[in-house]
Structure formats: structure tokens, C-alpha cells
FIVOPA-327984 format. One record per atom (N, C-alpha, C, O): residue in three letters; atom name; x, y, z. Coordinates in Angstrom, 2 decimals, padded with zeros to 5 digits. Atoms other than C-alpha are relative to their C-alpha. Example, Ala and Ser with C-alpha at 12.3 -4.5 7.8 and 13.67 -1.06 7.14 Angstrom:
<pts>
{pt "ALA"; "N"; {000.89; -001.19; 000.00}},
{pt "ALA"; "CA"; {012.30; -004.50; 007.80}},
{pt "ALA"; "C"; {000.90; 001.20; 000.00}},
{pt "ALA"; "O"; {001.94; 001.18; 000.66}},
{pt "SER"; "N"; {-000.82; -001.19; -000.06}},
{pt "SER"; "CA"; {013.67; -001.06; 007.14}},
{pt "SER"; "C"; {-000.77; 001.09; 000.73}},
{pt "SER"; "O"; {-000.26; 002.20; 000.90}},
</pts>
This chain:
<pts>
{pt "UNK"; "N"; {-000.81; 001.18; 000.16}},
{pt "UNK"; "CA"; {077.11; 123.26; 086.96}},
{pt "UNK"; "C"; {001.09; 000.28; -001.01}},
{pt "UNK"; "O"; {000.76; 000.82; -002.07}},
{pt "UNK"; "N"; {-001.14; 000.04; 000.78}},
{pt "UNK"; "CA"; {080.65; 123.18; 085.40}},
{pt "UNK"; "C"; {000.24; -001.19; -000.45}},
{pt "UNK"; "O"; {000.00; -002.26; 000.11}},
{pt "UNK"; "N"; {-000.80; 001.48; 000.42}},
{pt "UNK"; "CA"; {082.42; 120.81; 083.01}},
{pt "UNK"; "C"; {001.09; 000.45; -000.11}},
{pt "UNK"; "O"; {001.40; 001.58; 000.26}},
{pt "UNK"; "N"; {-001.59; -000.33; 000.56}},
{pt "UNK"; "CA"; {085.98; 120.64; 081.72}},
{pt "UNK"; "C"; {000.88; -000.72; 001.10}},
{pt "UNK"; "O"; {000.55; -001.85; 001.46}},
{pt "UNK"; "N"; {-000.53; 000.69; -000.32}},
{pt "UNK"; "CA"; {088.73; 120.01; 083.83}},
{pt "UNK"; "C"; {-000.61; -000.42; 001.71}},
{pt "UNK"; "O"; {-001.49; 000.13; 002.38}},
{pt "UNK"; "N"; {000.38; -000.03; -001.44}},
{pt "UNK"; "CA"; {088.60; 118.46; 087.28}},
{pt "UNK"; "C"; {000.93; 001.12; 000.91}},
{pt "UNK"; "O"; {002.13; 001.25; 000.70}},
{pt "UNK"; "N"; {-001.04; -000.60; -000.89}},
{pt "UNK"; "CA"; {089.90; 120.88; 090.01}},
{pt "UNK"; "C"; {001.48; -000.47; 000.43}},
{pt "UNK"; "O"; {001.70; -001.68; 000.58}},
{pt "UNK"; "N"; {-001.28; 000.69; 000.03}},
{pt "UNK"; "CA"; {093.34; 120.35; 090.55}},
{pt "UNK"; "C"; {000.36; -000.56; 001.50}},
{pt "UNK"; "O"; {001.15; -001.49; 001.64}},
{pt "UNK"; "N"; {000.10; 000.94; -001.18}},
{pt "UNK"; "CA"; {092.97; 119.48; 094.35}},
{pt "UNK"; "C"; {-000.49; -001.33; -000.22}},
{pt "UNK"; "O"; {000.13; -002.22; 000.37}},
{pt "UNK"; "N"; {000.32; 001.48; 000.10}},
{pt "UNK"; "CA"; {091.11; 116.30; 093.26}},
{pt "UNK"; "C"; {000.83; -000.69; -000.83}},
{pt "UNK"; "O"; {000.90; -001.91; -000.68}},
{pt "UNK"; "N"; {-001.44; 000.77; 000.94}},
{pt "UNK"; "CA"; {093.99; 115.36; 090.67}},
{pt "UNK"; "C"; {000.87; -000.44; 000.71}},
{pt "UNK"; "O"; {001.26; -001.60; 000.60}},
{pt "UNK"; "N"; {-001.07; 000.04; -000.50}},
{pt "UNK"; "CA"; {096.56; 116.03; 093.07}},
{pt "UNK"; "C"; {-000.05; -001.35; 001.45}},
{pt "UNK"; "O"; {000.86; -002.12; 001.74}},
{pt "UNK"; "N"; {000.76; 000.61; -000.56}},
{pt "UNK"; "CA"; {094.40; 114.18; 095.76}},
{pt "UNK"; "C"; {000.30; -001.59; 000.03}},
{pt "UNK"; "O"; {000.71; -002.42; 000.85}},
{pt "UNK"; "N"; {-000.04; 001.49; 000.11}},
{pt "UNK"; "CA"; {094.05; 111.13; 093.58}},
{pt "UNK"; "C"; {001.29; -000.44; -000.58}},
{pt "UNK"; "O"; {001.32; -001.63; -000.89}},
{pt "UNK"; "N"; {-001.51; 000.21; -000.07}},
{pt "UNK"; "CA"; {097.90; 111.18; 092.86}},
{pt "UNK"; "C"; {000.67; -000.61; 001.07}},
{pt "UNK"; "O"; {001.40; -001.59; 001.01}},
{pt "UNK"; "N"; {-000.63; 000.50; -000.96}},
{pt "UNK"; "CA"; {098.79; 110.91; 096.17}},
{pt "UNK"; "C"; {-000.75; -001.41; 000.73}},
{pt "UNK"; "O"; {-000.18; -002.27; 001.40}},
{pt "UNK"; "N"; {000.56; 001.22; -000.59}},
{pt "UNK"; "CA"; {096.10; 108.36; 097.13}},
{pt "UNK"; "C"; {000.37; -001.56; -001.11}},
{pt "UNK"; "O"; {000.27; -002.71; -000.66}},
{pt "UNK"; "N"; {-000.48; 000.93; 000.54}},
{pt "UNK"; "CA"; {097.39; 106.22; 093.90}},
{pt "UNK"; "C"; {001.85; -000.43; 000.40}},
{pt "UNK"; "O"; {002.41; -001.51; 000.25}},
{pt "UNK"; "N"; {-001.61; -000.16; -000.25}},
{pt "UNK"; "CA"; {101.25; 106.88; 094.93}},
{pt "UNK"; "C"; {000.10; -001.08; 001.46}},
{pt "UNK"; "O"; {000.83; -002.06; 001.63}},
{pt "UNK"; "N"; {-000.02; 000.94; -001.48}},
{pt "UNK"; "CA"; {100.30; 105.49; 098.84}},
{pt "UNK"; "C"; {-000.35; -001.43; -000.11}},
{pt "UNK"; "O"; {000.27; -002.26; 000.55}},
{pt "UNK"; "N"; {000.14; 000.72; 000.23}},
{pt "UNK"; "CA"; {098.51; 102.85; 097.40}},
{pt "UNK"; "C"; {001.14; -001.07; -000.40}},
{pt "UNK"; "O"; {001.37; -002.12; 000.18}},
{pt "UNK"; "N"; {-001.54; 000.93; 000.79}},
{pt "UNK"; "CA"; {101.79; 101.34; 095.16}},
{pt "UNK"; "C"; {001.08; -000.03; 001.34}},
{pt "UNK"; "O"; {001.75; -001.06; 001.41}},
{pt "UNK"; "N"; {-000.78; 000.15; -001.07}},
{pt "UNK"; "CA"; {103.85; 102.16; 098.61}},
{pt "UNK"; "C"; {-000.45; -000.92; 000.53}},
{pt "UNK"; "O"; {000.31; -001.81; 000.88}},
{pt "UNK"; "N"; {000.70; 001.10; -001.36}},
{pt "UNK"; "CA"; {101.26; 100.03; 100.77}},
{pt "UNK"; "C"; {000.26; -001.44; -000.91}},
{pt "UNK"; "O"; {000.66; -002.51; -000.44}},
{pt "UNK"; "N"; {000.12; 001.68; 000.62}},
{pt "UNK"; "CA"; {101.08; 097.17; 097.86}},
{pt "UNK"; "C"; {001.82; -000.10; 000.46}},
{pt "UNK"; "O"; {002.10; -001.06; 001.17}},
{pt "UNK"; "N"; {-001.11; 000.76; -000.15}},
{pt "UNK"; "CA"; {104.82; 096.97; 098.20}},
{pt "UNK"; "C"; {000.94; 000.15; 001.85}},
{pt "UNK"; "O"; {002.15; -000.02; 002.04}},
{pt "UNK"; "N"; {-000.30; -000.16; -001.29}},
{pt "UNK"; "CA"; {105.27; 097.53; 102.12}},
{pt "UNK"; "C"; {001.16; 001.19; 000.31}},
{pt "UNK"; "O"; {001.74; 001.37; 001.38}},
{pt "UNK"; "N"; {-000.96; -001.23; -000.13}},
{pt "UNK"; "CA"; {107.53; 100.61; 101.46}},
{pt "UNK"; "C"; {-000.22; 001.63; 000.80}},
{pt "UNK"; "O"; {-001.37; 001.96; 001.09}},
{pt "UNK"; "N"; {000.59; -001.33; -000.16}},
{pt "UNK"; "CA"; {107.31; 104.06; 102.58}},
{pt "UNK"; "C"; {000.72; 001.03; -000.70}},
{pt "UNK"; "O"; {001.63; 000.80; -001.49}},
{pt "UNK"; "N"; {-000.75; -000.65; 001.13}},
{pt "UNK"; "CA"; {108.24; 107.22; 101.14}},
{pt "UNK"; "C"; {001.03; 000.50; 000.82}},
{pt "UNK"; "O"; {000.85; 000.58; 002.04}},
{pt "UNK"; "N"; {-001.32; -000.58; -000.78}},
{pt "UNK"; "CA"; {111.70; 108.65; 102.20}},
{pt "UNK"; "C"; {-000.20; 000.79; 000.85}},
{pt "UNK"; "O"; {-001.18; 001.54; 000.78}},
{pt "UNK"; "N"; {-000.17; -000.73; -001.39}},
{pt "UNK"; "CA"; {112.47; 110.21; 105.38}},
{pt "UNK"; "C"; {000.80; 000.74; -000.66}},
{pt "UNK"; "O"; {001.30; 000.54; -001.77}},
{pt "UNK"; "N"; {-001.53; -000.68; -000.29}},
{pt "UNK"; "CA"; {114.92; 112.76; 105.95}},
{pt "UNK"; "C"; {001.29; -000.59; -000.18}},
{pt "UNK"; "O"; {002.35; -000.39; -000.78}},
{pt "UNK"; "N"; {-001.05; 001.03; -000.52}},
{pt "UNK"; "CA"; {116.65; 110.24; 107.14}},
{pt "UNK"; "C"; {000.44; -001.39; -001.14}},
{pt "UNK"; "O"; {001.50; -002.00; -001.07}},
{pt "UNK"; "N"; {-000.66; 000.49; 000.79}},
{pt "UNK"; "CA"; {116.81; 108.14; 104.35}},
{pt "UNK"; "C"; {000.82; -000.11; -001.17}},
{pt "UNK"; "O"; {000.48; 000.74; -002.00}},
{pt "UNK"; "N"; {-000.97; -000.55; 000.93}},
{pt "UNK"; "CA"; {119.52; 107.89; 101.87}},
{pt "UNK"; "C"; {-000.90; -000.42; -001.12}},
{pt "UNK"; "O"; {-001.72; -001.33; -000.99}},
{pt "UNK"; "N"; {000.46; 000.08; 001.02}},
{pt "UNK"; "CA"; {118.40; 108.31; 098.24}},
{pt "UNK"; "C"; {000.58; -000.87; -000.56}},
{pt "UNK"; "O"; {-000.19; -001.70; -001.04}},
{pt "UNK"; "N"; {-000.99; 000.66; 000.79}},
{pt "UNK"; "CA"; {120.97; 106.59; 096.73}},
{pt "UNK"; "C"; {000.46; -001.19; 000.68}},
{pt "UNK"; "O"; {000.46; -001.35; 001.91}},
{pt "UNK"; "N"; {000.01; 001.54; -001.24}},
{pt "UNK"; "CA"; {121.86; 102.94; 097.70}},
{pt "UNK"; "C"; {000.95; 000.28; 001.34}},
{pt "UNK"; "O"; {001.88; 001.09; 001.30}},
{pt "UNK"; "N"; {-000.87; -000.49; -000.67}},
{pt "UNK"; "CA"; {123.47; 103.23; 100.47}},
{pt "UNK"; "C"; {000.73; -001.18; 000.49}},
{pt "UNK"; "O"; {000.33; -002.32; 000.69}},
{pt "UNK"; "N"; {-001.27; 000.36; -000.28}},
{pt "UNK"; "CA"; {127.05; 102.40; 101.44}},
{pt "UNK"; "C"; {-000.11; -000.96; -001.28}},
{pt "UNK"; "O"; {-000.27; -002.17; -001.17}},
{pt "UNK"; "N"; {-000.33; 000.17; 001.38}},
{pt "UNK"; "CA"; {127.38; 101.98; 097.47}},
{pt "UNK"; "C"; {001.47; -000.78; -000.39}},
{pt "UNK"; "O"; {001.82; -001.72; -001.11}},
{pt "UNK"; "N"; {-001.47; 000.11; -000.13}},
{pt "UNK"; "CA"; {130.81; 101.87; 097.94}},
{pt "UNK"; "C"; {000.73; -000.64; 000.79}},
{pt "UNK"; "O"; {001.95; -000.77; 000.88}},
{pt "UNK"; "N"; {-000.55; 001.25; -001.32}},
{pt "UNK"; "CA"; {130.83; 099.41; 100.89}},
{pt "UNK"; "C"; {000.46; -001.23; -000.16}},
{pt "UNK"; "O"; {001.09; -001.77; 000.75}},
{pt "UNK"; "N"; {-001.00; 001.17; 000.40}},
{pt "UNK"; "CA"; {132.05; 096.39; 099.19}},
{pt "UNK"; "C"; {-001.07; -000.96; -000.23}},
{pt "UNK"; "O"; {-002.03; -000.22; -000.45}},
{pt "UNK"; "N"; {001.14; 000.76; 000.21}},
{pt "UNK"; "CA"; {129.43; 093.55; 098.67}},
{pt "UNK"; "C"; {-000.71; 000.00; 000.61}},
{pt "UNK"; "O"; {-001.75; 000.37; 000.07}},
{pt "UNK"; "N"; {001.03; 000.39; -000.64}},
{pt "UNK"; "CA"; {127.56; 092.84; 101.22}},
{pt "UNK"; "C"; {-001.08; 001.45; 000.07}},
{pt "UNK"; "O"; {-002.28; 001.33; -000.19}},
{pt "UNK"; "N"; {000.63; -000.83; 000.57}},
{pt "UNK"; "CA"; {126.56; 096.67; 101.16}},
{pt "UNK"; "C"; {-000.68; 000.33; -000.89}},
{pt "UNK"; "O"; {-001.77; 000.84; -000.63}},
{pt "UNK"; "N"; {000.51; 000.55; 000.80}},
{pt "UNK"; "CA"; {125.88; 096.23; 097.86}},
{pt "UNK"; "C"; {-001.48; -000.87; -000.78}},
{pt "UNK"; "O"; {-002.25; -000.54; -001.68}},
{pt "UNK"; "N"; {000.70; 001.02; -000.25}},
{pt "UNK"; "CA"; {123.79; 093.16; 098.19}},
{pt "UNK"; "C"; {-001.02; 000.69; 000.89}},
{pt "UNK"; "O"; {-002.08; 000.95; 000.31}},
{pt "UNK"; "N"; {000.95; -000.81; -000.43}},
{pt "UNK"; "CA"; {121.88; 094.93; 100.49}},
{pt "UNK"; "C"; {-000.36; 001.28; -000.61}},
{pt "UNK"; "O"; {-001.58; 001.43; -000.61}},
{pt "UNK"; "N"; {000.79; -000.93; 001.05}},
{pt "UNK"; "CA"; {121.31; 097.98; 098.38}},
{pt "UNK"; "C"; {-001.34; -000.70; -001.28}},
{pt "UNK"; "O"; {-002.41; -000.31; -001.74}},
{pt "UNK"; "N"; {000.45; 000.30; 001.35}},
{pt "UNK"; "CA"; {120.30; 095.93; 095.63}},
{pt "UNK"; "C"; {-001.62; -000.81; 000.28}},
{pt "UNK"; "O"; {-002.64; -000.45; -000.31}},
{pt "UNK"; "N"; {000.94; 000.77; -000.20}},
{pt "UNK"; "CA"; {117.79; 093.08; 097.27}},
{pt "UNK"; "C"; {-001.08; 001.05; 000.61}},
{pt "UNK"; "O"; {-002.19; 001.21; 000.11}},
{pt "UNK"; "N"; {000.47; -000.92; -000.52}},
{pt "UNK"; "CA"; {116.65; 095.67; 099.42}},
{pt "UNK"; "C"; {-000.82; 000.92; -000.79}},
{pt "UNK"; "O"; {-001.97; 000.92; -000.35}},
{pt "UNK"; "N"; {000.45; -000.95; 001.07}},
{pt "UNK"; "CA"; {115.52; 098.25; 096.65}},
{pt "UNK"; "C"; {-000.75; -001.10; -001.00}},
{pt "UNK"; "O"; {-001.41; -000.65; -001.94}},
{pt "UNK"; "N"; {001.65; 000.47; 000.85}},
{pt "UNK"; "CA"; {113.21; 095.59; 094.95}},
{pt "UNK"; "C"; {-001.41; 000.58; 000.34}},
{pt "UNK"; "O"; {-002.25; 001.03; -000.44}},
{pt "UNK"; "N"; {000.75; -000.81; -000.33}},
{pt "UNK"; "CA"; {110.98; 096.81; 097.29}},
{pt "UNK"; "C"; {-000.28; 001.31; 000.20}},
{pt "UNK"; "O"; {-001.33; 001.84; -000.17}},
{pt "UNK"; "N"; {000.54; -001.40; 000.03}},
{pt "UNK"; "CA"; {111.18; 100.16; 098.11}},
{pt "UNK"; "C"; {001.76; 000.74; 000.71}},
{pt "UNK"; "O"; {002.61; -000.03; 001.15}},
{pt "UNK"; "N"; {-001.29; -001.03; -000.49}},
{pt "UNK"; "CA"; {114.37; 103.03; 099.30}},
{pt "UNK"; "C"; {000.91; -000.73; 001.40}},
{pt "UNK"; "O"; {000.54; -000.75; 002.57}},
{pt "UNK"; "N"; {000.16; 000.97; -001.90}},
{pt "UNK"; "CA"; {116.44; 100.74; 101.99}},
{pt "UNK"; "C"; {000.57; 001.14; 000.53}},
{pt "UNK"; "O"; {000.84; 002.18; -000.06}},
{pt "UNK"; "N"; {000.21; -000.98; -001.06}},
{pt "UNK"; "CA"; {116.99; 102.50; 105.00}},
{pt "UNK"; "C"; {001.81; -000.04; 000.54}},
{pt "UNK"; "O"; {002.63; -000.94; 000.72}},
{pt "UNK"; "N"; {-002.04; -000.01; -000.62}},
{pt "UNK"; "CA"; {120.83; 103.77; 106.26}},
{pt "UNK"; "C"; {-000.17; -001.03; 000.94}},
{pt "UNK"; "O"; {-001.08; -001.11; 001.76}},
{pt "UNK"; "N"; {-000.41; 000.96; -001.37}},
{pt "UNK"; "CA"; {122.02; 100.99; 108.40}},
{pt "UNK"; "C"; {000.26; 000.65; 001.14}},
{pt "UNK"; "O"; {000.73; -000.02; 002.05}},
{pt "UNK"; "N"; {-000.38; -000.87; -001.34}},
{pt "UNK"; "CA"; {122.43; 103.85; 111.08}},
{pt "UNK"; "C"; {-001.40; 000.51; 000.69}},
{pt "UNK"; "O"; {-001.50; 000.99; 001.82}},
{pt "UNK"; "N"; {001.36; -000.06; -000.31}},
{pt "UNK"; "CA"; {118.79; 104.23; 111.31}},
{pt "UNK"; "C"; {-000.53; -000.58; 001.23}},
{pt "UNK"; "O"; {-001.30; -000.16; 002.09}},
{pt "UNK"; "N"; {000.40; 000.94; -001.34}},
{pt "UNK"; "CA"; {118.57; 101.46; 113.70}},
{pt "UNK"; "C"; {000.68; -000.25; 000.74}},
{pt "UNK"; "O"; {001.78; -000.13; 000.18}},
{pt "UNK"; "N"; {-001.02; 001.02; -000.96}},
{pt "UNK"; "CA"; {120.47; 099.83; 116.61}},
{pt "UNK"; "C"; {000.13; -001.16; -000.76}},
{pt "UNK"; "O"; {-000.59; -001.36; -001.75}},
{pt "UNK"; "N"; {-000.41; 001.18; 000.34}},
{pt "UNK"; "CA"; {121.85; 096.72; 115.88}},
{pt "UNK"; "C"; {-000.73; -001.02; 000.53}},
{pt "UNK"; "O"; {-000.88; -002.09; -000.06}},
{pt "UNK"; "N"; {000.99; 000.92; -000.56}},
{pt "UNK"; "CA"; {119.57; 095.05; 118.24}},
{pt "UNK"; "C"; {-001.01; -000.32; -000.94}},
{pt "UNK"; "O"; {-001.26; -001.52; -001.08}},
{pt "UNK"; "N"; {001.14; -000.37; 000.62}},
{pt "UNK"; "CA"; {116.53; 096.28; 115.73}},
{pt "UNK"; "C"; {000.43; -000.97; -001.34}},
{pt "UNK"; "O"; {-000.57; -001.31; -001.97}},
{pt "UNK"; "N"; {-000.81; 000.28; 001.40}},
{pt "UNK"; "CA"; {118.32; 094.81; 112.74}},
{pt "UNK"; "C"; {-000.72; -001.24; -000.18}},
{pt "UNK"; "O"; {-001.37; -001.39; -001.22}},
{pt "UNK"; "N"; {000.33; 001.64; 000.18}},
{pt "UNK"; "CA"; {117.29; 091.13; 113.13}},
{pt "UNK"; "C"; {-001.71; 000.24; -000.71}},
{pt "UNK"; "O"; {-002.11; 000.14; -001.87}},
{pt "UNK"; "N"; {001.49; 000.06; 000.24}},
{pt "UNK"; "CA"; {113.43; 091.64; 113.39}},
{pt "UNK"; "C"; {-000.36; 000.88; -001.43}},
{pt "UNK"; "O"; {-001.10; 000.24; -002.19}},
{pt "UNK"; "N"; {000.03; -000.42; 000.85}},
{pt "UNK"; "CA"; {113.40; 094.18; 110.66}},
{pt "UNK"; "C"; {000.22; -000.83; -001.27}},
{pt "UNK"; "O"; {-000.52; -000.96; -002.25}},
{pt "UNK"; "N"; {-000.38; 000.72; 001.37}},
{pt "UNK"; "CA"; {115.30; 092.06; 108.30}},
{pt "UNK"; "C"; {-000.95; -001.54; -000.37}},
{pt "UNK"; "O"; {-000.97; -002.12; -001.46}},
{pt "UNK"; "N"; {000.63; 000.68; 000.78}},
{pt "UNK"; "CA"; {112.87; 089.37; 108.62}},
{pt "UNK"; "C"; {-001.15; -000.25; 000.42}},
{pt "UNK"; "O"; {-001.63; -001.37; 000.56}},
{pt "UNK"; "N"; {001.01; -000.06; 001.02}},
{pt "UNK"; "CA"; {109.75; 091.11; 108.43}},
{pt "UNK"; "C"; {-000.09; -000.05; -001.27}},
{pt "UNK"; "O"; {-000.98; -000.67; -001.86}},
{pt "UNK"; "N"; {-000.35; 000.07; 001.48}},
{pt "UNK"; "CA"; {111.21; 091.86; 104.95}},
{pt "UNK"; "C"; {-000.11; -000.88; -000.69}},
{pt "UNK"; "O"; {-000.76; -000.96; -001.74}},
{pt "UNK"; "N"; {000.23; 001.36; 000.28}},
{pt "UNK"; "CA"; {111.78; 088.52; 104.72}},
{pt "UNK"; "C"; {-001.51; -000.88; -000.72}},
{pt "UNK"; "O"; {-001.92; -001.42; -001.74}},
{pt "UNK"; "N"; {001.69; 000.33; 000.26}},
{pt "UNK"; "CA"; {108.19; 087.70; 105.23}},
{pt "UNK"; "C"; {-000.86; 000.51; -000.88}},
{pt "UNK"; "O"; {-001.75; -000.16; -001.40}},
{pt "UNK"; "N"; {001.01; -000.93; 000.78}},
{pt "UNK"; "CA"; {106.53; 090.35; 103.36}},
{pt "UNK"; "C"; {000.71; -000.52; -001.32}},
{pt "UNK"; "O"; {-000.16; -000.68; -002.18}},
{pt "UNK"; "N"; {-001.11; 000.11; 001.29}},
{pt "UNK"; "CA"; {109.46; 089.43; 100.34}},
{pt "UNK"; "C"; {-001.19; -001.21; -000.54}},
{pt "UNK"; "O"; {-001.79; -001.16; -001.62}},
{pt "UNK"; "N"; {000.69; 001.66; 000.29}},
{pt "UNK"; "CA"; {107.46; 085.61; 100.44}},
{pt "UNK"; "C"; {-001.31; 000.45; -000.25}},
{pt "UNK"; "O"; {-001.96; 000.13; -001.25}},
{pt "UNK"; "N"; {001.91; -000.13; -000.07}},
{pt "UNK"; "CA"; {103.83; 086.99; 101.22}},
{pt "UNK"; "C"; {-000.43; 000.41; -001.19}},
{pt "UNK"; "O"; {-001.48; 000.05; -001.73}},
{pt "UNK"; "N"; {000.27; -000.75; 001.48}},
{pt "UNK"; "CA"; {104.30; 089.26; 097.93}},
{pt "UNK"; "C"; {000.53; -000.70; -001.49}},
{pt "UNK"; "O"; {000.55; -000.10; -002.57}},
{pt "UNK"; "N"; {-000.77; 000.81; 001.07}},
{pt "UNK"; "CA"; {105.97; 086.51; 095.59}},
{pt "UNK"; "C"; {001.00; 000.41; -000.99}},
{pt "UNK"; "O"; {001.25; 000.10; -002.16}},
{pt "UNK"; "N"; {-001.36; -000.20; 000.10}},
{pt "UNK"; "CA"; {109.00; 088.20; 095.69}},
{pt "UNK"; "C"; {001.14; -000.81; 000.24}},
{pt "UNK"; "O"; {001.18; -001.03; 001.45}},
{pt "UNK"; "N"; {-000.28; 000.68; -000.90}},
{pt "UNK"; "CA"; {111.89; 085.87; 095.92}},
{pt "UNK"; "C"; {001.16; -000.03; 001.06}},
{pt "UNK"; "O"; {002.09; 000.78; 001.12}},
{pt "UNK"; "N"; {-000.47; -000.75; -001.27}},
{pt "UNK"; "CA"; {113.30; 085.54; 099.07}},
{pt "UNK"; "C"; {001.44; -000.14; 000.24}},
{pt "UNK"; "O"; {002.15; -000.94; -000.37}},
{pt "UNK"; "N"; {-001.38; 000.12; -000.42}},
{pt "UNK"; "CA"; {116.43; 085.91; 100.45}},
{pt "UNK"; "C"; {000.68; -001.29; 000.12}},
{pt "UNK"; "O"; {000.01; -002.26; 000.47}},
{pt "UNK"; "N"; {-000.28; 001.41; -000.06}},
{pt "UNK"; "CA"; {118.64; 083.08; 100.40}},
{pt "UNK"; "C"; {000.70; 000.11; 001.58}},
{pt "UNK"; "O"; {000.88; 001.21; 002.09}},
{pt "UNK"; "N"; {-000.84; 000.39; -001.61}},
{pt "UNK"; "CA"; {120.50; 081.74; 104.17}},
{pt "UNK"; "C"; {000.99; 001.29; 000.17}},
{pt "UNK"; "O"; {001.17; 002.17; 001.01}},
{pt "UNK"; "N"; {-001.84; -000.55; 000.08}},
{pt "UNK"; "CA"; {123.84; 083.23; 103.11}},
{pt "UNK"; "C"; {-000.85; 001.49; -000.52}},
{pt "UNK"; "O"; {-000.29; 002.37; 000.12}},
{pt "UNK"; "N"; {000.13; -001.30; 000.49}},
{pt "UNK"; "CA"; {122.10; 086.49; 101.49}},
{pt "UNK"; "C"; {-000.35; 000.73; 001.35}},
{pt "UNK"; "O"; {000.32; 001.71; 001.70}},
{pt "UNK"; "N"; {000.44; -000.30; -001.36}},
{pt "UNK"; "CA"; {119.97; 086.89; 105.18}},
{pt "UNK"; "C"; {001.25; 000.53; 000.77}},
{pt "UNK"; "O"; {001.57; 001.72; 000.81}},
{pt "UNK"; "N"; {-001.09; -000.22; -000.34}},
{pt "UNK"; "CA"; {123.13; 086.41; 107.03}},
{pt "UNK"; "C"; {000.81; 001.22; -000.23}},
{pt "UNK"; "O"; {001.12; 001.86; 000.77}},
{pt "UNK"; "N"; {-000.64; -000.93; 000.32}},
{pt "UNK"; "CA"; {125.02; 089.02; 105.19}},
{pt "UNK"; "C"; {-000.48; 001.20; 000.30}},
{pt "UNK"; "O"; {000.03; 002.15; 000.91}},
{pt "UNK"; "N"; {000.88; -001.71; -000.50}},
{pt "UNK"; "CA"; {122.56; 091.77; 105.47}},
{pt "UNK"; "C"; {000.18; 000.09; 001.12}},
{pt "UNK"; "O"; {000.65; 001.12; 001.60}},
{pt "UNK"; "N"; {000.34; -000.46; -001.69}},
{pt "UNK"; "CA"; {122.10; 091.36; 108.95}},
{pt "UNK"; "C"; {001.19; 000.58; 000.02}},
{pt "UNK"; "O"; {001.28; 001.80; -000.16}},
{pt "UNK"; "N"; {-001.57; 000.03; -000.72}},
{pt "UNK"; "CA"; {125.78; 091.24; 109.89}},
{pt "UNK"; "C"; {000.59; 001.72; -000.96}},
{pt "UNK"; "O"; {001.37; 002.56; -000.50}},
{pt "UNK"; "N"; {-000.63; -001.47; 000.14}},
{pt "UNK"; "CA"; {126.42; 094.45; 107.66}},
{pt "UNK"; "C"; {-001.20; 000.90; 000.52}},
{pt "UNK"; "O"; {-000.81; 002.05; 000.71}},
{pt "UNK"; "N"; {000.63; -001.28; -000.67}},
{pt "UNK"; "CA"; {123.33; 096.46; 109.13}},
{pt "UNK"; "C"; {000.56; 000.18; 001.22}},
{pt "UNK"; "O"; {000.86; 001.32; 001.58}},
{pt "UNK"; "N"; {-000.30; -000.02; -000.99}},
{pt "UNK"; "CA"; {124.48; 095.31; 112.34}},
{pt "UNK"; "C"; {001.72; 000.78; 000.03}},
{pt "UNK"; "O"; {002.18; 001.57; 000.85}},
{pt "UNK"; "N"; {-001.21; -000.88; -000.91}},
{pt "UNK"; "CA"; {127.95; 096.45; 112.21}},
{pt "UNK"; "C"; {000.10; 001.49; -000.43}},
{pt "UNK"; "O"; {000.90; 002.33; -000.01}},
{pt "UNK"; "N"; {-000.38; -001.55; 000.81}},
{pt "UNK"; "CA"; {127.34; 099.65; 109.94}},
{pt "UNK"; "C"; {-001.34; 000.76; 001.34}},
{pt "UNK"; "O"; {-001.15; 001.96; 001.53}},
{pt "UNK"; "N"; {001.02; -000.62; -000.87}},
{pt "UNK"; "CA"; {124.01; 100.52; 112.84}},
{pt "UNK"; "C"; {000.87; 001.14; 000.73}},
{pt "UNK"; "O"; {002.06; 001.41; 000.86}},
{pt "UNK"; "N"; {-000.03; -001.40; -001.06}},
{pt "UNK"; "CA"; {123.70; 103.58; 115.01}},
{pt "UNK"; "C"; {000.49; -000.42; 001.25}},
{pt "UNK"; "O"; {000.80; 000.50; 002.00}},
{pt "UNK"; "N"; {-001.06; -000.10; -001.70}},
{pt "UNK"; "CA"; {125.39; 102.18; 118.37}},
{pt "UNK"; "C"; {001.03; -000.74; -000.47}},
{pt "UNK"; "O"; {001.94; -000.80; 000.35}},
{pt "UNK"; "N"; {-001.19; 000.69; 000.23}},
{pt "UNK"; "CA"; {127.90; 099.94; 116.26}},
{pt "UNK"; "C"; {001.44; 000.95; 000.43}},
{pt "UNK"; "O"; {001.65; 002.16; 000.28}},
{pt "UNK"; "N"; {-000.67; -001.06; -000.17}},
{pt "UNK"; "CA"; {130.91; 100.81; 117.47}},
{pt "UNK"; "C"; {001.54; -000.60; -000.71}},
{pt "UNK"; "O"; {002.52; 000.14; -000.76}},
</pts>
């Protein structure tokens, strides 16, 4: 029988099972490829913005090119939902609105 440290597979182990955990409590995941690190379309003027910002309470938002524009609606309000379920607060009419209308025109078939 050994003492001292724990093997470093079970450290690393319970790192990643505490790391998934804080993703799952906040409905996030961890970055794709595909997602931008940095807010994205920073430089897009408000509503970009506004969506970087509300967006990133929860977790890395996702390029608006990620999705079709069709996809945009339902996405934005699971968010919605999960924003309320977690007593986060939620988007206002006019904040909703805005997001959509810039994922939708910044999306992957916008043309």
C-alpha cells in the first residue's frame, strides 16, 4: 500500500469531471473549433455587442455563422429559458429581438 500523492490520472480525472460539471450547471459547452474565443463581431456595433455580452454570462457565444438563420429563433429561446430556469435575468423584448435579428442576418446562409 502507498500514500502521498494521488496519481495524477485521478487529479486530472477529477478536473475534468469538476470543469463538465460548472459547464452542465451553466448549460454551456466547451469551445469548438468553431467557436470564436473572443466576443464575437466585437466590432459589430451594438447589437453584436449586446449579444457578446448577455450571451457570455453564460458560457463562449457561438459565431452567428454557426447556424442558419432558420436555427436562430429556437436557439435563442432555449437560452431564454435556461437564462429564467437558472435565475439569471432574462432578456428583455427589445434585447430578444435584437439578438435574433443580428444572428439572423450575420448566420451561415444570410446573404
Amino acid at each position: 500500500m502507498t500514500t502521498g500523492m494521488p496519481h495524477r490520472s485521478i487529479v486530472s480525472g477529477a478536473l475534468i469531471a469538476l470543469l463538465g460539471g460548472v459547464l452542465a450547471a451553466c448549460g454551456g459547452t466547451a469551445p469548438s473549433p468553431n467557436t470564436s474565443v473572443e466576443a464575437p463581431g466585437a466590432a459589430g456595433g451594438p447589437d453584436a455587442a449586446l449579444f457578446a455580452r448577455r450571451c457570455h454570462d453564460c458560457h463562449l457565444p457561438p459565431r452567428p455563422q454557426d447556424f442558419p438563420a432558420a436555427a436562430w429563433p429556437a436557439i435563442v429561446g432555449r437560452m431564454q429559458a435556461h437564462r429564467i430556469a437558472t435565475g439569471l435575468t432574462p432578456l428583455t423584448a427589445d434585447e430578444l429581438g435584437r439578438i435574433q435579428a443580428y444572428l439572423q442576418r450575420h448566420a451561415k446562409d444570410a446573404k
